[in-house]
C-alpha positions, 0 to 999 in steps of 0.5 A: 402243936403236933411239931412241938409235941414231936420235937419234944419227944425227939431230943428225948430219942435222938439227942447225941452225948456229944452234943449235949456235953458240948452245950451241958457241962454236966448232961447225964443223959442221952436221948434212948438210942444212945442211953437207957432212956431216962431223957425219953421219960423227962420229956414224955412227962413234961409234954403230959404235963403242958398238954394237961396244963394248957387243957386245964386252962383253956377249957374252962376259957373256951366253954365261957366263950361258946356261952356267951356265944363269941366263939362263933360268928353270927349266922347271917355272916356265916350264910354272906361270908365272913370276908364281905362282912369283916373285910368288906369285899 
């Protein structure tokens, strides 16, 4: 998570007009230290926006699993060890 979060931010820092007219006919921006920053900002704002996403989403699915009590194994098996009770040795 933090290796995508990171290299979202960079292309926002780092990312060079040459290459981005290479691979975008039309790119009108450069990454902060090569522009004004407004990549920077597109990208700080779609990072917030699937961090949100993904919280909103796997909130709700995560606090129904620890309900119904399947986020966690059972308390014998953590006490004999997960690998004899799921793998058998």
């Amino acid at each position: 998570m933090i290796g995508g979060i990171w290299g979202s931010i960079a292309v926002g820092l780092f990312a060079a007009p040459t290459y981005l007219s290479a691979s975008h006919v039309q790119a009108g921006y450069a990454g902060l230290f090569y522009s004004n920053g407004n990549l920077l900002a597109s990208q700080l704002m779609g990072t917030v926006f699937v961090v949100g996403w993904v919280s909103v989403l796997m909130v709700p699915f995560f606090a129904i699993l620890h309900y119904l009590g399947w986020l966690r194994a059972d308390s014998l098996e953590e006490i004999v060890g997960l690998d004899v009770s799921y793998h058998g040795g």
